[in-house]
C-alpha positions as CSV (number, residue, x, y, z in Angstrom):
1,X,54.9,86.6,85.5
2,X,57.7,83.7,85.4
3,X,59.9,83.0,88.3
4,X,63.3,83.1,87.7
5,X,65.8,81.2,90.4
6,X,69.3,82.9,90.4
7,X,72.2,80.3,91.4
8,X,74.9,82.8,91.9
9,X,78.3,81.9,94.2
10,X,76.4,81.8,97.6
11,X,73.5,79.9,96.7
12,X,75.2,76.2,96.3
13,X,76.4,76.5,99.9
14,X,72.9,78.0,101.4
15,X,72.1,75.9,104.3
16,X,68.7,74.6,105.8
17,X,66.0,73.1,103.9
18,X,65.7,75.6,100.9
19,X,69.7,75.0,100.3
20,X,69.3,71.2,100.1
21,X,66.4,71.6,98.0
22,X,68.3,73.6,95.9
23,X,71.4,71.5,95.8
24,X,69.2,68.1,95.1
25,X,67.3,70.1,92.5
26,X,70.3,70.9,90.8
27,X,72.2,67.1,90.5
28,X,68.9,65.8,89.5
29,X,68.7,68.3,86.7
30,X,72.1,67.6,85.6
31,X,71.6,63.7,85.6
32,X,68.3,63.7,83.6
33,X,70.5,66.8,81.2
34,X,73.1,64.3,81.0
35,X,71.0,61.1,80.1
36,X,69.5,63.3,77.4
37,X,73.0,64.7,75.8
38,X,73.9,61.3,76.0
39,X,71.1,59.9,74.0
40,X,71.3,62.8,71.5
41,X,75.0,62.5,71.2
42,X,74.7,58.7,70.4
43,X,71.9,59.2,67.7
44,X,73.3,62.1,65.9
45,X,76.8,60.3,65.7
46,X,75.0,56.8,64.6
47,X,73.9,59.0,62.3
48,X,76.0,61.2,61.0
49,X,79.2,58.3,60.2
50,X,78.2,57.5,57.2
51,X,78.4,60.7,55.8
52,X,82.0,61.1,56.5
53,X,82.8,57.9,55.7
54,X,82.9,56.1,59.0
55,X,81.8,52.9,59.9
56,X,79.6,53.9,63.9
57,X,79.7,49.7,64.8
58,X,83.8,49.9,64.2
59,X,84.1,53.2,65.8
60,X,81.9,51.7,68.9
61,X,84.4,49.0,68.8
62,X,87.1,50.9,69.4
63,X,85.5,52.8,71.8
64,X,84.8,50.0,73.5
65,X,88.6,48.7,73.8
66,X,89.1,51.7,75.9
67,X,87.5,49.7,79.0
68,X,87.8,46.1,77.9
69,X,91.0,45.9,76.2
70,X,91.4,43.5,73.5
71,X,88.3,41.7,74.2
72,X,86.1,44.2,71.8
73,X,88.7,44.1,68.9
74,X,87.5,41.5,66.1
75,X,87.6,41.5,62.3
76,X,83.8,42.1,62.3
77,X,82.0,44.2,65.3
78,X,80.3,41.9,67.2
79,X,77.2,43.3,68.9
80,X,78.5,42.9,72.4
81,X,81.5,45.1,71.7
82,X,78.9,47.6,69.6
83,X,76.8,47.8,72.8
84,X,80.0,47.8,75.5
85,X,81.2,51.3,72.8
86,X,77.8,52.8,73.0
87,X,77.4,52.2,76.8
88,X,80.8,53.3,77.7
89,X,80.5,56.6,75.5
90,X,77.0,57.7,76.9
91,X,78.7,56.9,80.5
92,X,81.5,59.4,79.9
93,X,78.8,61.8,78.2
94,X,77.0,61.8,81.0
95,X,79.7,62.0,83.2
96,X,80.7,65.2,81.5
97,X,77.3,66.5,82.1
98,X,76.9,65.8,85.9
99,X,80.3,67.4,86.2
100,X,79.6,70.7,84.5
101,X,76.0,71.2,85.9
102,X,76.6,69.3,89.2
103,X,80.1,69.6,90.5
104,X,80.7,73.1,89.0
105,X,77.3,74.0,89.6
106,X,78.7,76.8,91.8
107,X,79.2,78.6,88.6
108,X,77.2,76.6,85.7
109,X,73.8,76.3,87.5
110,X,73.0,80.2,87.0
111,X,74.3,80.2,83.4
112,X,71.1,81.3,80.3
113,X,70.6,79.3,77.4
114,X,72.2,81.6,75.5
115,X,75.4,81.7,77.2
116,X,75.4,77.8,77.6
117,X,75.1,78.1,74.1
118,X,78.1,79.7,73.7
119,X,80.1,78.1,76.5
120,X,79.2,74.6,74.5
121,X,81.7,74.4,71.5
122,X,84.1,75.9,74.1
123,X,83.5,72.7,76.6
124,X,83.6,69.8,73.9
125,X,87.3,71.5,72.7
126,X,88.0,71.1,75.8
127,X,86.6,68.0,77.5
128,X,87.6,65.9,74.2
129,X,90.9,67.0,74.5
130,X,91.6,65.7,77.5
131,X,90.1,62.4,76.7
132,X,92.1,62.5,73.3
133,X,95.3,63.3,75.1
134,X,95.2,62.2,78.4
135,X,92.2,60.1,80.5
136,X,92.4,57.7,77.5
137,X,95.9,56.7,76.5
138,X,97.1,57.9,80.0
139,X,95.5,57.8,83.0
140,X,93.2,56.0,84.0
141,X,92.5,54.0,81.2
142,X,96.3,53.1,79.7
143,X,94.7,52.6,76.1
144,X,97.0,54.0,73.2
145,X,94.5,52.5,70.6
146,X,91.7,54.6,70.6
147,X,93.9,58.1,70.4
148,X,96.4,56.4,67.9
149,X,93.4,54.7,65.6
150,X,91.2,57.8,65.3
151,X,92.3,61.5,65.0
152,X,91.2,63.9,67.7
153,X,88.6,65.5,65.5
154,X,85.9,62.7,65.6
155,X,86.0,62.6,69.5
156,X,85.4,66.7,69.3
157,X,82.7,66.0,67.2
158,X,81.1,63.7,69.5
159,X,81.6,65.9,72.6
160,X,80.0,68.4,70.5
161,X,77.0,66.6,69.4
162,X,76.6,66.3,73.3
163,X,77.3,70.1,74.7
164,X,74.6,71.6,72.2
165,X,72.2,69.8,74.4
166,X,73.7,71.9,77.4
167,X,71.6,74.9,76.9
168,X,68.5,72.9,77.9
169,X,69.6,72.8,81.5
170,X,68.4,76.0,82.8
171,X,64.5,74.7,81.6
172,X,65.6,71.1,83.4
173,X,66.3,73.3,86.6
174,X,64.2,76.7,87.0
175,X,61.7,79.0,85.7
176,X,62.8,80.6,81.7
177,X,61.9,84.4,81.5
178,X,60.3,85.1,78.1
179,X,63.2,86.0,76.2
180,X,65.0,82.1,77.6
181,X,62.0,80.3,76.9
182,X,61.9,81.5,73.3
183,X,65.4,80.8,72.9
184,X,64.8,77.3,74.1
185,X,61.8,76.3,71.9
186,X,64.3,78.1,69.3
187,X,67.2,75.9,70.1
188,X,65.4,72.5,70.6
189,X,63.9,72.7,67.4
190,X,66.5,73.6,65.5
191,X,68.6,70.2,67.4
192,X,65.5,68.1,66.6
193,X,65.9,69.4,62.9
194,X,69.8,68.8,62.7
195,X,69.5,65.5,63.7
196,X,65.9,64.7,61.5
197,X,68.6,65.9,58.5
198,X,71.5,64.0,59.3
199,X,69.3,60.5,60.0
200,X,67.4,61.3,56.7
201,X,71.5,61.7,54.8
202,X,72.2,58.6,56.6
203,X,69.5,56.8,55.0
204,X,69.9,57.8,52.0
205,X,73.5,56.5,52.1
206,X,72.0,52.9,53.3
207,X,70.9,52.8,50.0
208,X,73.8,54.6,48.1
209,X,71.7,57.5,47.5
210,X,74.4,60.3,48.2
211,X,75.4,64.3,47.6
212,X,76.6,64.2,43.9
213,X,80.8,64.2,43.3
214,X,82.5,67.5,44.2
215,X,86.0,68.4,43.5
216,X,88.6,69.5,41.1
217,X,90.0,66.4,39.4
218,X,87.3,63.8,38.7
219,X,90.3,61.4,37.1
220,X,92.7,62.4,40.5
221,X,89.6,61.6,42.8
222,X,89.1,58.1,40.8
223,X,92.2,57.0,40.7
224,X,92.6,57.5,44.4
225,X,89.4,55.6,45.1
226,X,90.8,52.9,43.0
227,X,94.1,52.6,44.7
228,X,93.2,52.5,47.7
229,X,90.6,50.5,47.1
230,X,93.5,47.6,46.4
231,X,95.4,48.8,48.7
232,X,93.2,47.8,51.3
233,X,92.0,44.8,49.7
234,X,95.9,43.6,50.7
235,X,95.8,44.8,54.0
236,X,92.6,42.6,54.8
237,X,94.5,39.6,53.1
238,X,97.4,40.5,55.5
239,X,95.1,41.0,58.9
240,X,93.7,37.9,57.8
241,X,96.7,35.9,57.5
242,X,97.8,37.3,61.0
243,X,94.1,36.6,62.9
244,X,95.0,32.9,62.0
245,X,98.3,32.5,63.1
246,X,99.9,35.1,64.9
247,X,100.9,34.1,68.3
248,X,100.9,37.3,70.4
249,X,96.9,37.8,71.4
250,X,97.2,41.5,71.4
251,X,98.8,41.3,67.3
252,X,95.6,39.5,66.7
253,X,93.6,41.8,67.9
254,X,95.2,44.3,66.0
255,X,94.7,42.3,63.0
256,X,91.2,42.1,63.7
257,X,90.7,45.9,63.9
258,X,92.7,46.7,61.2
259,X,90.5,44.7,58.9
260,X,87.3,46.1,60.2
261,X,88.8,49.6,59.5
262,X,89.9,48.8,56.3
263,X,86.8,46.7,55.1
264,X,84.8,50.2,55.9
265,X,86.5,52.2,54.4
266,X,86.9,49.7,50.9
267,X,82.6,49.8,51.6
268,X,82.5,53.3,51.4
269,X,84.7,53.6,49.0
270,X,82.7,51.3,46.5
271,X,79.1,53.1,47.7
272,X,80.1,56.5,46.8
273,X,81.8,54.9,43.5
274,X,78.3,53.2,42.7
275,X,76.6,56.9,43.9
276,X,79.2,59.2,41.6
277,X,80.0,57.6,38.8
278,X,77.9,56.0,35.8
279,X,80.8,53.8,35.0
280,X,82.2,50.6,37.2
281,X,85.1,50.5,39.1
282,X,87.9,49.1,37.1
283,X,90.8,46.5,38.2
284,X,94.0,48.7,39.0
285,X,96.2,47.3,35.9
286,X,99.7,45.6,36.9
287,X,101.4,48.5,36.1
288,X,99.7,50.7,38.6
289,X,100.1,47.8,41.2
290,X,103.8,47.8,40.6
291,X,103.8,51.5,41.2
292,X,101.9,51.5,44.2
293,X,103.9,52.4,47.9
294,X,103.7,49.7,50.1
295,X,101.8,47.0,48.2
296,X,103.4,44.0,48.3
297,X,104.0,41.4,45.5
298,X,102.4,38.1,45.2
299,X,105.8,36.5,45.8
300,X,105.7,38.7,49.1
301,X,102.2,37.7,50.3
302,X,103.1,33.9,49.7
303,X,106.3,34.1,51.3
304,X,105.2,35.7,54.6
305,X,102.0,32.8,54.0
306,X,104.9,30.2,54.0
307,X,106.7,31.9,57.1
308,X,107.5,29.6,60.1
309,X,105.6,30.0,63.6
310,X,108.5,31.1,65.1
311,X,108.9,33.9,62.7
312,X,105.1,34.6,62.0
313,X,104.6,37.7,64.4
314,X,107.8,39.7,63.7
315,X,107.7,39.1,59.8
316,X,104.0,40.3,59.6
317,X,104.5,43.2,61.5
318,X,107.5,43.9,59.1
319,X,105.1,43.0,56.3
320,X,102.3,45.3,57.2
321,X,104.2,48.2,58.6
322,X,106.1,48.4,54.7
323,X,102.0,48.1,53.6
324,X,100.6,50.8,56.4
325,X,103.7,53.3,54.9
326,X,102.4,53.0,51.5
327,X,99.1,54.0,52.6
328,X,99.8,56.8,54.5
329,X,101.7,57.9,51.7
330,X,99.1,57.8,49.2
331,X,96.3,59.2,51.9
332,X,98.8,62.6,52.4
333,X,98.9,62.8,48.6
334,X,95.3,62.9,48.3
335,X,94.9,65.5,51.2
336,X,96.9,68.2,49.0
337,X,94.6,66.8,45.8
338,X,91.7,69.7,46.7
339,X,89.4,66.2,46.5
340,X,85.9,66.0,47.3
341,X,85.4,66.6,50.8
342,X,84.0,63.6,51.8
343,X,87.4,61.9,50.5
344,X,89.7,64.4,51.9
345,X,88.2,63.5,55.5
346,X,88.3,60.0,54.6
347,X,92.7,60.2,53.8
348,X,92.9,62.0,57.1
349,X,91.6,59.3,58.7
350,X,93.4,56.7,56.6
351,X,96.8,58.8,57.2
352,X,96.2,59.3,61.3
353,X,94.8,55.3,61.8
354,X,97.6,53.7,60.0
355,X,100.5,55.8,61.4
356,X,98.8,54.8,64.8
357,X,98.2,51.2,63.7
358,X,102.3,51.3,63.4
359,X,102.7,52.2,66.5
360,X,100.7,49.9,67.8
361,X,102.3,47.0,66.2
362,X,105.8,47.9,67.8
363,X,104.4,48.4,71.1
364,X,104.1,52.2,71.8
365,X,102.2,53.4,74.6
366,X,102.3,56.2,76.8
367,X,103.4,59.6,76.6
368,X,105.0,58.4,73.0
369,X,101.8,57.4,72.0
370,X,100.0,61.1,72.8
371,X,102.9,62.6,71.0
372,X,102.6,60.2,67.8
373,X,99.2,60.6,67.2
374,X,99.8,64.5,67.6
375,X,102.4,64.3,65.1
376,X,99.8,62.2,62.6
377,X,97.0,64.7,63.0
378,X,99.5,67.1,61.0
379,X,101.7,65.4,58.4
380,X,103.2,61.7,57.3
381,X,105.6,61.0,59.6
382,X,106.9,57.4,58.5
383,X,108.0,58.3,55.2
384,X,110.0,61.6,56.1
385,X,113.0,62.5,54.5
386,X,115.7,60.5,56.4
387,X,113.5,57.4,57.4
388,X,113.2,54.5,55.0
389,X,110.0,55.9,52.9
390,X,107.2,53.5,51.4
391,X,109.0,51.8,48.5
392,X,106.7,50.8,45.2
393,X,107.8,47.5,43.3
394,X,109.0,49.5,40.4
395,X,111.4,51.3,43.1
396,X,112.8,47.6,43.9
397,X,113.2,46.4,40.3
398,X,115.3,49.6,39.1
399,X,117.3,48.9,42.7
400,X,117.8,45.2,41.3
401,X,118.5,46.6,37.6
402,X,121.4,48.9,39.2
């Protein structure tokens, strides 16, 4: 016969011996739970990136600017800032965890597996959310990047990956009747075989070995790929340009993430290329350069090359925040294309990171900053009707034929 130790509201705040047994038993349960979710969150994310197209040593990076500012932010992640991301998100994770089962344990302690099972999904909406919108960009952190550079879904995600550890805490803390020790092996198995699958897809995309093409279009998916492929090929040229000789430290930085991000997401752009298609990826002709929002002309790119000191900063934010419009623009075309999924997630990204990487450019912060990056998890927002919209080359030469 198992022993089965009831937490209910009087329990926590039992004095004597047995109470403070009790209440030590519990934080130490909820610290070893939380080094665990941690751990589990950090593999299965590691993981799971490169399936949606996500680069885990930029992400880390950016996770990382949250407590060292503009220190992490560089063109390639360097392993100090990968370590500083991956340290700072299994200290919130844990955090989270110690909260729940420790400070709350009032309440949480007494909980089943099969209600923390439920209550999980519930409590990453929730706990990510008010990273997203608040701890992060707000208070106490005052960091705008990470909640304008990558939409709220990839931090829910995470805080997911770490509550379905949750319902181990009862087997951390007490005796399991039958029916919760059953559950338990039930539930542990099936996390050890989610992430066995998803570290298995990840390796296969190491080696470009990926789920075959699906979607409606194969020429609309293609041509995507291809253009903003380019696309990003001139934004790393640009973020190049600006690392070298921009004289604001914080637009360097900003240079330096935004070719990392882009250089990811041209890799996983060629990988799935070389994974779904027999034939190679071909040159975008001059004609479909000309046509394409936001990319600038050769004329443009030596120009702003040629640009004095003085001007540098405020002509290459003008420069890149014409080539970010274009982007977002052809990202919210492809999200109403009914694309593969994998490239559907991919232009949501694309369309949330470089409306945010706007912002960031021209200084926003703050409340504006929660509200932008709301505003970009739903729609373009820089090339509305009213605001000066992403203009193509051919748009400029019929303006100079008029």
């Amino acid at each position: 016969m198992t022993r089965t130790l009831r937490i209910g509201p009087s329990s926590a705040s039992d004095g004597g011996p047995a109470g403070a047994a009790r209440h030590r038993h519990v934080w130490i349960a909820a610290a070893l739970l939380g080094v665990i979710s941690s751990s589990y969150s950090t593999l299965l994310s590691q993981f799971a990136a490169s399936l949606l197209g996500r680069d885990a040593a930029v992400d880390w990076m950016s996770v990382a600017a949250i407590p060292t500012r503009d220190w992490a932010l560089t063109a390639e992640p360097s392993t100090a800032a990968i370590a500083a991301g991956i340290a700072f998100h299994q200290w919130a994770d844990f955090s989270w965890a110690v909260f729940f089962f420790g400070l709350l344990s009032r309440w949480t302690a007494g909980l089943s597996p099969m209600r923390l099972a439920l209550i999980a999904p519930l409590w990453a909406v929730g706990t990510s959310a008010l990273e997203w919108a608040v701890l992060v960009p707000l208070f106490p952190f005052f960091q705008p990047i990470f909640t304008l550079q990558q939409p709220y879904w990839i931090g829910f995600l995470v805080h997911l990956s770490s509550s379905l550890i949750y319902p181990l805490f009862p087997w951390l803390y007490r005796s399991l009747s039958r029916v919760e020790r059953r559950f338990t092996l039930g539930w542990t198995a099936a996390m050890a075989a989610l992430l066995m699958l998803v570290g298995l897809g990840a390796a296969g995309a190491a080696v470009d070995r990926v789920w075959p093409w699906r979607g409606e279009s194969i020429v609309t998916d293609q041509t995507f790929m291809r253009h903003m492929h380019t696309h990003h090929q001139q934004g790393i040229e640009l973020a190049s340009l600006a690392i070298e000789r921009a004289r604001d430290p914080h637009l360097r930085a900003l240079a330096g993430l935004m070719v990392a991000s882009q250089a990811s997401e041209s890799s996983y752009l060629e990988r799935w290329w070389r994974s779904w298609f027999d034939e190679p990826m071909q040159l975008c002709s001059a004609e479909e350069r000309a046509a394409m929002p936001g990319l600038l002309s050769d004329a443009e790119v030596a120009e702003l090359r040629s640009t004095p000191p003085a001007t540098f900063d405020a002509d290459f934010v003008a420069a890149m925040t014409k080539h970010h419009k274009g982007a977002v623009a052809m990202a919210d075309q492809q999200l109403g294309a009914s694309g593969d999924l994998r490239l559907t997630i991919m232009a949501h990204a694309i369309r949330h990171e470089q409306q945010g990487e706007i912002a960031l450019m021209h200084g926003v912060d703050g409340t504006a900053a929660v509200r932008l990056a709301i505003a970009a998890m739903f729609a373009d927002n820089v090339n509305r009707p009213g605001q000066p919209r992403a203009a193509s080359r051919s748009d400029e030469t019929t303006r100079g034929a008029e």
